[in-house]
PQR file of N, CA, C, O and H, with PARSE charges and radii, in Angstrom:
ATOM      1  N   UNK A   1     115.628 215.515-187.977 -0.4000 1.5000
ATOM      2  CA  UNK A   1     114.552 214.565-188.122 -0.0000 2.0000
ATOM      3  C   UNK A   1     114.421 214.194-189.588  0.5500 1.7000
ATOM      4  O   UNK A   1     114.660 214.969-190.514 -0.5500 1.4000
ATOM      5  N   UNK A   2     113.984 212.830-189.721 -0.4000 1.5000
ATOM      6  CA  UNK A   2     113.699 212.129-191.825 -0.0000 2.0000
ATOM      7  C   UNK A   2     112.566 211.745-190.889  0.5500 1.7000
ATOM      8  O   UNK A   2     112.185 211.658-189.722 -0.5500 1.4000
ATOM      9  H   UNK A   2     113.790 212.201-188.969  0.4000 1.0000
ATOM     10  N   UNK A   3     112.210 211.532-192.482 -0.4000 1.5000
ATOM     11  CA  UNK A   3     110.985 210.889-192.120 -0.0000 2.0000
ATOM     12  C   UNK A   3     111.069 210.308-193.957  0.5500 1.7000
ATOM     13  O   UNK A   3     111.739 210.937-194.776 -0.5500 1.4000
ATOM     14  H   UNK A   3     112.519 211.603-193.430  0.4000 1.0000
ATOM     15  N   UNK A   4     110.156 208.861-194.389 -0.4000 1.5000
ATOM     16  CA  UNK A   4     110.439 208.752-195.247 -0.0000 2.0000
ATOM     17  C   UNK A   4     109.283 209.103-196.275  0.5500 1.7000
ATOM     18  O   UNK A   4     109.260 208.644-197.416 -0.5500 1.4000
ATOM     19  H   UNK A   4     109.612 208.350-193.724  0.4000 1.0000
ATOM     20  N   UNK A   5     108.444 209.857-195.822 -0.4000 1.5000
ATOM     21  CA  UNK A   5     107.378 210.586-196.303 -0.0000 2.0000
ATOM     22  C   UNK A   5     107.606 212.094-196.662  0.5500 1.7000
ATOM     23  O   UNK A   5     107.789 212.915-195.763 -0.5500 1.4000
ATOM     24  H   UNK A   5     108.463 210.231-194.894  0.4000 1.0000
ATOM     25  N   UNK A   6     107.593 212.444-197.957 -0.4000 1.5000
ATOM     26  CA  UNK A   6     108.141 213.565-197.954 -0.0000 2.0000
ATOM     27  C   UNK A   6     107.174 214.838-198.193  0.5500 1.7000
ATOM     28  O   UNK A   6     107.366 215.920-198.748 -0.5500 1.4000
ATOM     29  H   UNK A   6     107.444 211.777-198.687  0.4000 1.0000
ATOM     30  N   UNK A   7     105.753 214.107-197.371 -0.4000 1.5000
ATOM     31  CA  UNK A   7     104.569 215.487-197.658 -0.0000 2.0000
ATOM     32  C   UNK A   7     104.893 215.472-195.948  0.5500 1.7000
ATOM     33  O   UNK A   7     104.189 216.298-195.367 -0.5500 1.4000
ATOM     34  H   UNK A   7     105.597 213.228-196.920  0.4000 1.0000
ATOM     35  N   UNK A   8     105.819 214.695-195.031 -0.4000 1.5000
ATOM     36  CA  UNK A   8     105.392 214.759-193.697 -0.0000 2.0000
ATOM     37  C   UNK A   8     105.707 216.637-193.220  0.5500 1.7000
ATOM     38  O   UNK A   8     106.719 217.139-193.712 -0.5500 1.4000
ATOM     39  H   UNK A   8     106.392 214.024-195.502  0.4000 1.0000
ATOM     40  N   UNK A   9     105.137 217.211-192.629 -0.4000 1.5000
ATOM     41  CA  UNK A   9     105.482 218.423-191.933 -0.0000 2.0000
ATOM     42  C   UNK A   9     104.938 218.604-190.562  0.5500 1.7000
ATOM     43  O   UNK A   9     103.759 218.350-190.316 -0.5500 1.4000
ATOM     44  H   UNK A   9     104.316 216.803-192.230  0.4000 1.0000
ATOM     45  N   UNK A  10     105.931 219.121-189.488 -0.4000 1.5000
ATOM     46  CA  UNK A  10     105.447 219.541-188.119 -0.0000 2.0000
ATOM     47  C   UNK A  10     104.869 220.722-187.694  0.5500 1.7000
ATOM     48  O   UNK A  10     104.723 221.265-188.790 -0.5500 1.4000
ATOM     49  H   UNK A  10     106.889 219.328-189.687  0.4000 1.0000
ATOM     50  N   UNK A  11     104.432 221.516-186.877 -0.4000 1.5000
ATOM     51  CA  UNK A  11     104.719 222.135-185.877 -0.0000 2.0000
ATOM     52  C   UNK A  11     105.431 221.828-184.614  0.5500 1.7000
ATOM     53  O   UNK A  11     104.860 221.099-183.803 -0.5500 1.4000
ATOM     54  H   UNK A  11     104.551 221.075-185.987  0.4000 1.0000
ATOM     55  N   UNK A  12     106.454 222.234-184.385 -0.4000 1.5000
ATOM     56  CA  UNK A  12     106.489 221.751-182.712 -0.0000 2.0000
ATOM     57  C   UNK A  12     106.555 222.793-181.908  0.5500 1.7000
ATOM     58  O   UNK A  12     107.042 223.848-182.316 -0.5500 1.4000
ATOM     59  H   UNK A  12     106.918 222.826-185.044  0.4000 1.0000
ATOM     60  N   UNK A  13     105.959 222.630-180.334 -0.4000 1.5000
ATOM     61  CA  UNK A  13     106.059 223.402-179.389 -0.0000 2.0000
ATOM     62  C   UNK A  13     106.704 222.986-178.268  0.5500 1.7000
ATOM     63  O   UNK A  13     106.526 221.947-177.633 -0.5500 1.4000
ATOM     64  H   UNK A  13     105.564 221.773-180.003  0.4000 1.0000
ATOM     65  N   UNK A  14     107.289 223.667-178.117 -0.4000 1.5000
ATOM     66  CA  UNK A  14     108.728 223.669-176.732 -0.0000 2.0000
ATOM     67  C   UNK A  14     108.252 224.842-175.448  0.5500 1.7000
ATOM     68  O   UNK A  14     108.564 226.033-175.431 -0.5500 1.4000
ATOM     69  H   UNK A  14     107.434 224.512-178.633  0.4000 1.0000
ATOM     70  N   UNK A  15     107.560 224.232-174.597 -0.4000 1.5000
ATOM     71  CA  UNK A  15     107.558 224.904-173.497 -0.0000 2.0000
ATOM     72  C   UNK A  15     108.676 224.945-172.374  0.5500 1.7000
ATOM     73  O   UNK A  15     109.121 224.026-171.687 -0.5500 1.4000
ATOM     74  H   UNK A  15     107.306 223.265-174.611  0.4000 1.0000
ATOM     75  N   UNK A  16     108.955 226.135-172.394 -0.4000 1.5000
ATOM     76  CA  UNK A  16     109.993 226.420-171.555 -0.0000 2.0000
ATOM     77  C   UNK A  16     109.374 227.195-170.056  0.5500 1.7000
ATOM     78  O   UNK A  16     108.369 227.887-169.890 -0.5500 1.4000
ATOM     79  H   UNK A  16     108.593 226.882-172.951  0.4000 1.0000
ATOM     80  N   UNK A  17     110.702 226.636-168.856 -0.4000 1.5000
ATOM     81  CA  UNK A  17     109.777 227.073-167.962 -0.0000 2.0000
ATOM     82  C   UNK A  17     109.655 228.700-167.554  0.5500 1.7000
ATOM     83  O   UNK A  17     108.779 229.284-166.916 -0.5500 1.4000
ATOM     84  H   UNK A  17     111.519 226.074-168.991  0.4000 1.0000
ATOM     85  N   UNK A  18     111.295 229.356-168.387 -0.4000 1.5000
ATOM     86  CA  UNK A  18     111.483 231.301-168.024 -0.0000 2.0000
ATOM     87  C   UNK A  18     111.365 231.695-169.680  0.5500 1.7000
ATOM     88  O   UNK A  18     111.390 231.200-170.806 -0.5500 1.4000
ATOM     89  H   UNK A  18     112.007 228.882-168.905  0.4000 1.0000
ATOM     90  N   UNK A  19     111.247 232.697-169.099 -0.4000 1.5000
ATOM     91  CA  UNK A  19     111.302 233.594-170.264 -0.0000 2.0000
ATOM     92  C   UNK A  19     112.401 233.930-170.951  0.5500 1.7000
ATOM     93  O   UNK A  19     112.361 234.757-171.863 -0.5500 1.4000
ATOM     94  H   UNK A  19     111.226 233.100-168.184  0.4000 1.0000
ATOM     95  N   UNK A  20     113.422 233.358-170.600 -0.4000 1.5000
ATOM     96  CA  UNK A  20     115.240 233.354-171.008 -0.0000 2.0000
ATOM     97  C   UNK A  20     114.677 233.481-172.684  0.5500 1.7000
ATOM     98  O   UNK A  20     113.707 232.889-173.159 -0.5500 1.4000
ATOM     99  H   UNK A  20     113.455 232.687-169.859  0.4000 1.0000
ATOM    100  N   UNK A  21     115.660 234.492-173.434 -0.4000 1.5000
ATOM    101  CA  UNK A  21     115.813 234.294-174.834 -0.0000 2.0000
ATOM    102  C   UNK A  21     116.186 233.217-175.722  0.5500 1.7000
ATOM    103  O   UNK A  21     117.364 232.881-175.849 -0.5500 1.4000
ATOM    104  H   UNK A  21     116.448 234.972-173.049  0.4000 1.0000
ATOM    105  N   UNK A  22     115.258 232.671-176.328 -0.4000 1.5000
ATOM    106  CA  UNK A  22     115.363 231.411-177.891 -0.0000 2.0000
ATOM    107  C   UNK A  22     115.507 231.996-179.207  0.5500 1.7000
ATOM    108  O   UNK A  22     115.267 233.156-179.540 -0.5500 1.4000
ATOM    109  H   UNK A  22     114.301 232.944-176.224  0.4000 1.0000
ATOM    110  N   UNK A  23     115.953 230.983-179.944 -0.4000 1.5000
ATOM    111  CA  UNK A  23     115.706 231.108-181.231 -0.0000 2.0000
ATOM    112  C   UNK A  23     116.204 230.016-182.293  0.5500 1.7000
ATOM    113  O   UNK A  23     116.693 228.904-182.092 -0.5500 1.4000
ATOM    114  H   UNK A  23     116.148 230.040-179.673  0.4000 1.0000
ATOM    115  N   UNK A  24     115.983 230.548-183.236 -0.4000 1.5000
ATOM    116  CA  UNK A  24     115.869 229.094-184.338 -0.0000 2.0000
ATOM    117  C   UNK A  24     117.200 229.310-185.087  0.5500 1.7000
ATOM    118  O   UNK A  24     117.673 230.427-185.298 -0.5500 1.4000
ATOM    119  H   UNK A  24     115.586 231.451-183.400  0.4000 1.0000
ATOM    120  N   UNK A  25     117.588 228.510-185.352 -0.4000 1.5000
ATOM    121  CA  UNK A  25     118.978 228.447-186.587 -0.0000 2.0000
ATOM    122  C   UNK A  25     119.093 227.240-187.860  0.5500 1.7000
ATOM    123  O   UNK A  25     118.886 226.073-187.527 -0.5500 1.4000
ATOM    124  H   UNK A  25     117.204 227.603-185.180  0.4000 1.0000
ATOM    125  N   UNK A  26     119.260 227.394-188.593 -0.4000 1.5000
ATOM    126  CA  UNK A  26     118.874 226.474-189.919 -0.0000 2.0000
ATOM    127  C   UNK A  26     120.082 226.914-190.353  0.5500 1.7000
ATOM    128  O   UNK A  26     120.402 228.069-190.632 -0.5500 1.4000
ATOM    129  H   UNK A  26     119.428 228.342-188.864  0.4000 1.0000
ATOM    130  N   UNK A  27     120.821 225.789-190.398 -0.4000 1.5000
ATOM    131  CA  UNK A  27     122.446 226.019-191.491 -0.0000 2.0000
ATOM    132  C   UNK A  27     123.515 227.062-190.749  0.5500 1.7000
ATOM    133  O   UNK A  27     124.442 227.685-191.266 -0.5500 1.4000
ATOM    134  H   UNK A  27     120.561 224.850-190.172  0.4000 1.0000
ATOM    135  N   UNK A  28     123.151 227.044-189.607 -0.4000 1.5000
ATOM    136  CA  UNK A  28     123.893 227.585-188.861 -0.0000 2.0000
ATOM    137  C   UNK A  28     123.821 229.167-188.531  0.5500 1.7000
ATOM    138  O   UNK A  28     124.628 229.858-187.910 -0.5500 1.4000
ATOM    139  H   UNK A  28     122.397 226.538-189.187  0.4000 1.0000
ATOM    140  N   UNK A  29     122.219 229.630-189.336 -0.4000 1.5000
ATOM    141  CA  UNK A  29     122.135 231.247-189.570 -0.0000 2.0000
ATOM    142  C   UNK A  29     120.834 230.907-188.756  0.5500 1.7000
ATOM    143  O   UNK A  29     120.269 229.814-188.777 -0.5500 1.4000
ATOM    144  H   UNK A  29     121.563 229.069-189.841  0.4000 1.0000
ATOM    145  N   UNK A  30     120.418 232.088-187.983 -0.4000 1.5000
ATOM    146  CA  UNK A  30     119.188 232.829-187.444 -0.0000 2.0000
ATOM    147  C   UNK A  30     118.113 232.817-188.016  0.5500 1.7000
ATOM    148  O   UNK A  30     118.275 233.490-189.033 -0.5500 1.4000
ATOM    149  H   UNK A  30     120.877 232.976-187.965  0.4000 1.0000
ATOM    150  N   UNK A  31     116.862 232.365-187.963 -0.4000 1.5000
ATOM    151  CA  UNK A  31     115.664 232.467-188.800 -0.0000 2.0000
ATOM    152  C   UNK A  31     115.039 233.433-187.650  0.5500 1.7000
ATOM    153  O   UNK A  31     114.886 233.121-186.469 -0.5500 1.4000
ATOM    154  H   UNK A  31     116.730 231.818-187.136  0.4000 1.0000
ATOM    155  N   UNK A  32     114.719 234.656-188.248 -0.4000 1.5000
ATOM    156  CA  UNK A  32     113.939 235.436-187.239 -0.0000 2.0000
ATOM    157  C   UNK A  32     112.268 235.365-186.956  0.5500 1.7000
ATOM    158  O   UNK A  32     111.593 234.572-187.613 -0.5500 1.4000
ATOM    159  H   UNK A  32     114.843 234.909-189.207  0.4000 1.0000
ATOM    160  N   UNK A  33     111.865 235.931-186.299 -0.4000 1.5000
ATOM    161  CA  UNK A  33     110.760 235.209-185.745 -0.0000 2.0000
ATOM    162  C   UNK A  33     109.292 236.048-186.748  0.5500 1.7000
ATOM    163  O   UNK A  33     109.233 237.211-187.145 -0.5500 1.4000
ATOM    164  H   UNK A  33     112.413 236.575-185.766  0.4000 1.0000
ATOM    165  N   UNK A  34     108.773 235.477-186.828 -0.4000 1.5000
ATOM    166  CA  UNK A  34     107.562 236.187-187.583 -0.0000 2.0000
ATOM    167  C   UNK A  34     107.230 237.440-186.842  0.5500 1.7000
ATOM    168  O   UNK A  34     107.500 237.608-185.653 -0.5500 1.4000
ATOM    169  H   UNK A  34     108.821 234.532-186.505  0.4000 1.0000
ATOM    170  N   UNK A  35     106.640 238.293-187.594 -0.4000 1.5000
ATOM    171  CA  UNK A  35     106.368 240.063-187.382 -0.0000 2.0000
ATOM    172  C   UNK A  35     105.298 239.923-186.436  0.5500 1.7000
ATOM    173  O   UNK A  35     104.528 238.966-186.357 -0.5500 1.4000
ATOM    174  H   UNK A  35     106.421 238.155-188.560  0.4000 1.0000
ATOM    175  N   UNK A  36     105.315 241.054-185.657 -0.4000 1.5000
ATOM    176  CA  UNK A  36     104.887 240.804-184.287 -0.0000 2.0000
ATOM    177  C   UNK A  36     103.531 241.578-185.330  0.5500 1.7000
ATOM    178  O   UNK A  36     103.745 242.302-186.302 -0.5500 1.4000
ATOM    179  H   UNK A  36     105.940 241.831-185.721  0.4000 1.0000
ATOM    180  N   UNK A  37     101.766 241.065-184.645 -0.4000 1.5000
ATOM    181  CA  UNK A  37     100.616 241.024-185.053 -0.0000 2.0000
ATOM    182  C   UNK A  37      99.689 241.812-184.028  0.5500 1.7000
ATOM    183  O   UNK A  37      98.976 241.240-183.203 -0.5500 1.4000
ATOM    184  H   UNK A  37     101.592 240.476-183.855  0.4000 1.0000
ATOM    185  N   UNK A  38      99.766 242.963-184.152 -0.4000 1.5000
ATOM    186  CA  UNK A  38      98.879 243.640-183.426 -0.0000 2.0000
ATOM    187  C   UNK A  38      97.461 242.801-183.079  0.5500 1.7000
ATOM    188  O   UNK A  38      97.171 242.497-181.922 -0.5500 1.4000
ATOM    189  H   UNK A  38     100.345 243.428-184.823  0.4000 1.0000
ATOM    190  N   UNK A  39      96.589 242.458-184.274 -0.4000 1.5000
ATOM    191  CA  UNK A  39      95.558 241.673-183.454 -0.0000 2.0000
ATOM    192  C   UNK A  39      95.623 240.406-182.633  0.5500 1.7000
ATOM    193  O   UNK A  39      94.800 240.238-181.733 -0.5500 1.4000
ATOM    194  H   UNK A  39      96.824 242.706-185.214  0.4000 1.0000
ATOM    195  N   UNK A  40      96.722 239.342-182.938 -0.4000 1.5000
ATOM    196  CA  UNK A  40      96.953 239.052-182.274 -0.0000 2.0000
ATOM    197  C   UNK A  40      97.555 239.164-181.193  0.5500 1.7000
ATOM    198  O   UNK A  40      97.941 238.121-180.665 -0.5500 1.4000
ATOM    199  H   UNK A  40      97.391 239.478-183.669  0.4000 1.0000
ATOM    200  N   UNK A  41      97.817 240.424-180.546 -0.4000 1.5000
ATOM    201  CA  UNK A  41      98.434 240.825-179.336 -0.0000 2.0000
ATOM    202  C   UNK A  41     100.116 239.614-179.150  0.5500 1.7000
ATOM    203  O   UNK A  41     100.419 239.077-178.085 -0.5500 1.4000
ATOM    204  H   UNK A  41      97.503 241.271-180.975  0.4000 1.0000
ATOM    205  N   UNK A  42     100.836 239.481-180.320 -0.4000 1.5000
ATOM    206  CA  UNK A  42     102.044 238.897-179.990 -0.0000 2.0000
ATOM    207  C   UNK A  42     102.552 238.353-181.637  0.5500 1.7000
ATOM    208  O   UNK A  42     102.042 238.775-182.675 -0.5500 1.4000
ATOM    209  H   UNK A  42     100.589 239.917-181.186  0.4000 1.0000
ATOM    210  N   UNK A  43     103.464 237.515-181.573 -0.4000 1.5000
ATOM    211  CA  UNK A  43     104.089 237.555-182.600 -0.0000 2.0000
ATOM    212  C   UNK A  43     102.857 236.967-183.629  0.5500 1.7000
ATOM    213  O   UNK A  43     101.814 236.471-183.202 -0.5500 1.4000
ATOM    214  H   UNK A  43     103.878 237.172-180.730  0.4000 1.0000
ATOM    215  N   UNK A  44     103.178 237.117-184.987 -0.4000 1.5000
ATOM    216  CA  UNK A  44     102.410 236.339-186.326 -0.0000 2.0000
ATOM    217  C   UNK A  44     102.498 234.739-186.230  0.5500 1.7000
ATOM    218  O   UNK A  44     103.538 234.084-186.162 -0.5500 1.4000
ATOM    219  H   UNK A  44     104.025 237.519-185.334  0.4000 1.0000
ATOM    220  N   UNK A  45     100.466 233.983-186.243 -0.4000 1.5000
ATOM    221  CA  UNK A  45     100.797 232.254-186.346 -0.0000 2.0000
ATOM    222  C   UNK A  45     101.597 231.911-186.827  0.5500 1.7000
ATOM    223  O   UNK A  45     102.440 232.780-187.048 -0.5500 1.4000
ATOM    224  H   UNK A  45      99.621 234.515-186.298  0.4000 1.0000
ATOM    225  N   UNK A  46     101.915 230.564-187.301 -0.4000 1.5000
ATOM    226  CA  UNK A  46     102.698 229.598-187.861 -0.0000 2.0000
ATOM    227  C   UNK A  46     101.867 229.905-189.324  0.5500 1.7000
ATOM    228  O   UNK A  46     100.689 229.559-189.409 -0.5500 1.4000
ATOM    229  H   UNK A  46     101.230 229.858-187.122  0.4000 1.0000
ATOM    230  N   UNK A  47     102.449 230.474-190.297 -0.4000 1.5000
ATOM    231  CA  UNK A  47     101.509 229.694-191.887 -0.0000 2.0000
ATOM    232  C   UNK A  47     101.963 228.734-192.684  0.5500 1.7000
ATOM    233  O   UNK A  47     101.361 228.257-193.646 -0.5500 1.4000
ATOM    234  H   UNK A  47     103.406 230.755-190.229  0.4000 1.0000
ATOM    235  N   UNK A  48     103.410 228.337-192.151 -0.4000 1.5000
ATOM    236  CA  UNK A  48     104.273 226.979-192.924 -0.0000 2.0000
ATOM    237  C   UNK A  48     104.485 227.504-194.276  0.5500 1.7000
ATOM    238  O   UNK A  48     103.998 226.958-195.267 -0.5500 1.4000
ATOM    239  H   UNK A  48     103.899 228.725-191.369  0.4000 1.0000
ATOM    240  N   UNK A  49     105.358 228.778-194.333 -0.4000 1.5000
ATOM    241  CA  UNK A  49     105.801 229.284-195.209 -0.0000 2.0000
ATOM    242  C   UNK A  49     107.282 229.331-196.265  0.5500 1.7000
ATOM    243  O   UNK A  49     107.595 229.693-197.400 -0.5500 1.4000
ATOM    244  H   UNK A  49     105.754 229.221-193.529  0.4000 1.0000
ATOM    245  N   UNK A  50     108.032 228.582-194.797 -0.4000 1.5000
ATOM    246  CA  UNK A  50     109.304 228.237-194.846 -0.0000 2.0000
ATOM    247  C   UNK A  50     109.654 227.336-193.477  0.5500 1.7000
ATOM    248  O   UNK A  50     109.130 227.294-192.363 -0.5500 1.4000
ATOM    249  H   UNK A  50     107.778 228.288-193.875  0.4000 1.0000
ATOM    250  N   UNK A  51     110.992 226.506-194.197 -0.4000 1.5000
ATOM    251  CA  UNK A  51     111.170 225.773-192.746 -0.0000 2.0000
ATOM    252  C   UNK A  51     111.745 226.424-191.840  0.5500 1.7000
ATOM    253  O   UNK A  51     112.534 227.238-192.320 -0.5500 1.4000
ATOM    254  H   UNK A  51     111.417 226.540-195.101  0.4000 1.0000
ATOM    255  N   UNK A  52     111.702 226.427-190.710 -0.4000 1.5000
ATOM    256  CA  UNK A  52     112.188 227.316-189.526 -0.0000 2.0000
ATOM    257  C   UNK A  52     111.455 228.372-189.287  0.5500 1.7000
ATOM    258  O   UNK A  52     112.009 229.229-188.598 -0.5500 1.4000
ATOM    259  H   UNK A  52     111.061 225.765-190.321  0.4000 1.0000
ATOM    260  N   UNK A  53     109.935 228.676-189.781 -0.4000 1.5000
ATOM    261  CA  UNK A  53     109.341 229.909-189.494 -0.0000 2.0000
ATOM    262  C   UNK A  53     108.942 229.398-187.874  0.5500 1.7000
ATOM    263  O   UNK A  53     108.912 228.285-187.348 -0.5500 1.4000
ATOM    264  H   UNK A  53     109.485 227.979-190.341  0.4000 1.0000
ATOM    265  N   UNK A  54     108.646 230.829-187.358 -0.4000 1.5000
ATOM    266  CA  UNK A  54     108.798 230.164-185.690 -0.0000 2.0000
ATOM    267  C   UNK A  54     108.327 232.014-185.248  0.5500 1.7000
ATOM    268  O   UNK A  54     108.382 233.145-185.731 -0.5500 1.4000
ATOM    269  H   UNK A  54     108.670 231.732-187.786  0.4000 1.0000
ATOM    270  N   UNK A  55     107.817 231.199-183.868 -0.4000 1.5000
ATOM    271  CA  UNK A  55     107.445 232.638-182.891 -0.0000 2.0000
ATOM    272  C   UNK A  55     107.144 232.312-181.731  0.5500 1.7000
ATOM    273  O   UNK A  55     106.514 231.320-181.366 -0.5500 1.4000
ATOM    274  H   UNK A  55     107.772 230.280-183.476  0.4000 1.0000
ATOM    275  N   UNK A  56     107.653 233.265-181.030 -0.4000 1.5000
ATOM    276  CA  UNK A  56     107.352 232.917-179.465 -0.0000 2.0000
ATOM    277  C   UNK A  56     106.027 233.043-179.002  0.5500 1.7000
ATOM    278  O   UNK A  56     105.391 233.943-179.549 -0.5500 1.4000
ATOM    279  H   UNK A  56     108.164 234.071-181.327  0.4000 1.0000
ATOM    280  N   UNK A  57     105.502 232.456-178.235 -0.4000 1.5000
ATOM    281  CA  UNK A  57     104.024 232.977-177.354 -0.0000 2.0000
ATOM    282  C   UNK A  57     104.477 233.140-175.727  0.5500 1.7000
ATOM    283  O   UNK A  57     104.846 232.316-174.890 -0.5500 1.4000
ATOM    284  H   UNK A  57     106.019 231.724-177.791  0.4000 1.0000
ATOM    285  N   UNK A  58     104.285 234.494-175.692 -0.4000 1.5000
ATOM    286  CA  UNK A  58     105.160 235.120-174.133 -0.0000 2.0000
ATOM    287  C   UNK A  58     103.552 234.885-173.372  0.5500 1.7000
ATOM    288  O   UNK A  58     102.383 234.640-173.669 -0.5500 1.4000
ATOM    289  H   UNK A  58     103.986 235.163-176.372  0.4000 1.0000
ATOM    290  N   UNK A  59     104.245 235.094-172.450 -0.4000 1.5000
ATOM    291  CA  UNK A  59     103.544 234.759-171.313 -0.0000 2.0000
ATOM    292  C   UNK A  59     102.979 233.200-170.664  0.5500 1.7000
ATOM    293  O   UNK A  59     102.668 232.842-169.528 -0.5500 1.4000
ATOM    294  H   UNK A  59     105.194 235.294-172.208  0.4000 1.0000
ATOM    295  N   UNK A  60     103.027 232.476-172.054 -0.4000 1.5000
ATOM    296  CA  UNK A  60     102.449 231.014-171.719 -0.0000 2.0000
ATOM    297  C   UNK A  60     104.529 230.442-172.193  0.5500 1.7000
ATOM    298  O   UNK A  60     104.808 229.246-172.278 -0.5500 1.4000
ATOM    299  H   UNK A  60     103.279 232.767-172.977  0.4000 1.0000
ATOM    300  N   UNK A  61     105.118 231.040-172.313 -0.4000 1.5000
ATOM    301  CA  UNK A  61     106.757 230.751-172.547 -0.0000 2.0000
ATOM    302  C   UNK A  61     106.930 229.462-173.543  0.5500 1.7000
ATOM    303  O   UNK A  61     107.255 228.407-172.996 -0.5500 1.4000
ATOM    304  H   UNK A  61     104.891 232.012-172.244  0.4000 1.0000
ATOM    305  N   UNK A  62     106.760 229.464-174.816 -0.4000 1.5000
ATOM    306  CA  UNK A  62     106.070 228.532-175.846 -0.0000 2.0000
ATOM    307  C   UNK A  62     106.833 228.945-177.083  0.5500 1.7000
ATOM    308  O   UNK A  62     106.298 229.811-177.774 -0.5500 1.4000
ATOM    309  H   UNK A  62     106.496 230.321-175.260  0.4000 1.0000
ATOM    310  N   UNK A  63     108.068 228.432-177.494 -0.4000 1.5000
ATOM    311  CA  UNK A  63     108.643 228.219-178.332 -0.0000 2.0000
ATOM    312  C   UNK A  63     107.711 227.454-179.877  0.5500 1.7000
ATOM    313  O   UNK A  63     107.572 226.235-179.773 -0.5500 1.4000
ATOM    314  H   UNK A  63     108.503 227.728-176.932  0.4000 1.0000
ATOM    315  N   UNK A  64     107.257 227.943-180.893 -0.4000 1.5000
ATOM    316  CA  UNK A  64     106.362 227.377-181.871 -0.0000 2.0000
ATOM    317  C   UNK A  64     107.390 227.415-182.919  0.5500 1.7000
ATOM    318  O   UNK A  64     107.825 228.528-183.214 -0.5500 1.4000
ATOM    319  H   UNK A  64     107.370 228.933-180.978  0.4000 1.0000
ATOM    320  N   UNK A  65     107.956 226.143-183.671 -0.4000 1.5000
ATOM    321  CA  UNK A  65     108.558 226.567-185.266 -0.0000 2.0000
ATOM    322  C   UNK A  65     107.860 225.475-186.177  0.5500 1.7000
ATOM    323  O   UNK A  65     107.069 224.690-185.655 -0.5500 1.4000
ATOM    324  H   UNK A  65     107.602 225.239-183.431  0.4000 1.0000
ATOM    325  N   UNK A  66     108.190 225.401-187.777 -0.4000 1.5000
ATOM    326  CA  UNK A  66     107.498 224.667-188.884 -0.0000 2.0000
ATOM    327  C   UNK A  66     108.730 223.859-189.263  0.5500 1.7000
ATOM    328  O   UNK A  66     109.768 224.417-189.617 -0.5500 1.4000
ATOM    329  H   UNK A  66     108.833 226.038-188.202  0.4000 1.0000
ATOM    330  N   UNK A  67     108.629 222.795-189.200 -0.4000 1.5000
ATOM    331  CA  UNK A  67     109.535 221.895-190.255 -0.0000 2.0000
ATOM    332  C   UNK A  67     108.665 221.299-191.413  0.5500 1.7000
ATOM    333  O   UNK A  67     107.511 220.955-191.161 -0.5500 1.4000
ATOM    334  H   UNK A  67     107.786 222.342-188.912  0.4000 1.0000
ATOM    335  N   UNK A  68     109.094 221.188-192.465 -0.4000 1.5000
ATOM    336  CA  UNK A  68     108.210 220.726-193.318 -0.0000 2.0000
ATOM    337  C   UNK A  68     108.606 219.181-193.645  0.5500 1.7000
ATOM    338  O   UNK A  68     107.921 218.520-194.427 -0.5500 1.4000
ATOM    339  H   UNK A  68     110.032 221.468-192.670  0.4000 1.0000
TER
END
C-alpha cells in the first residue's frame, strides 16, 4: 500500500473464519506477535511501535497489525 501522505498510518483487521495459524512478514522475515498480556487475557494492543507490530485476538479469530 502508498499512500501520498506520509503521516498516513493503519490498523487493519482480518477476520478469519478458523483458528488455522497467521502471521506477519516484512522483507520476507517474521514479525512476531506482541507479548502475550495477562490483564488483558491475550496477546499485547496495537501501540504503533513499529511497522508490522500485530497480534492475534483468539476466540473472536482477528488478525490485528500497524502499518504506518
Amino acid at each position: 500500500m502508498e499512500s501520498q501522505d506520509s503521516t498516513t498510518e493503519m490498523i487493519v483487521r482480518i477476520a478469519y473464519p478458523s483458528a488455522e495459524s497467521r502471521q506477519i512478514l516484512k522483507d520476507g522475515k517474521r514479525v512476531d506477535m506482541n507479548q502475550w498480556d495477562e490483564n488483558e487475557r491475550g496477546y499485547g494492543p496495537i501501540t504503533r511501535s513499529f511497522c508490522g507490530e500485530n497480534r492475534y485476538i483468539g476466540v473472536k479469530n482477528i488478525l490485528e497489525f500497524y502499518l504506518p
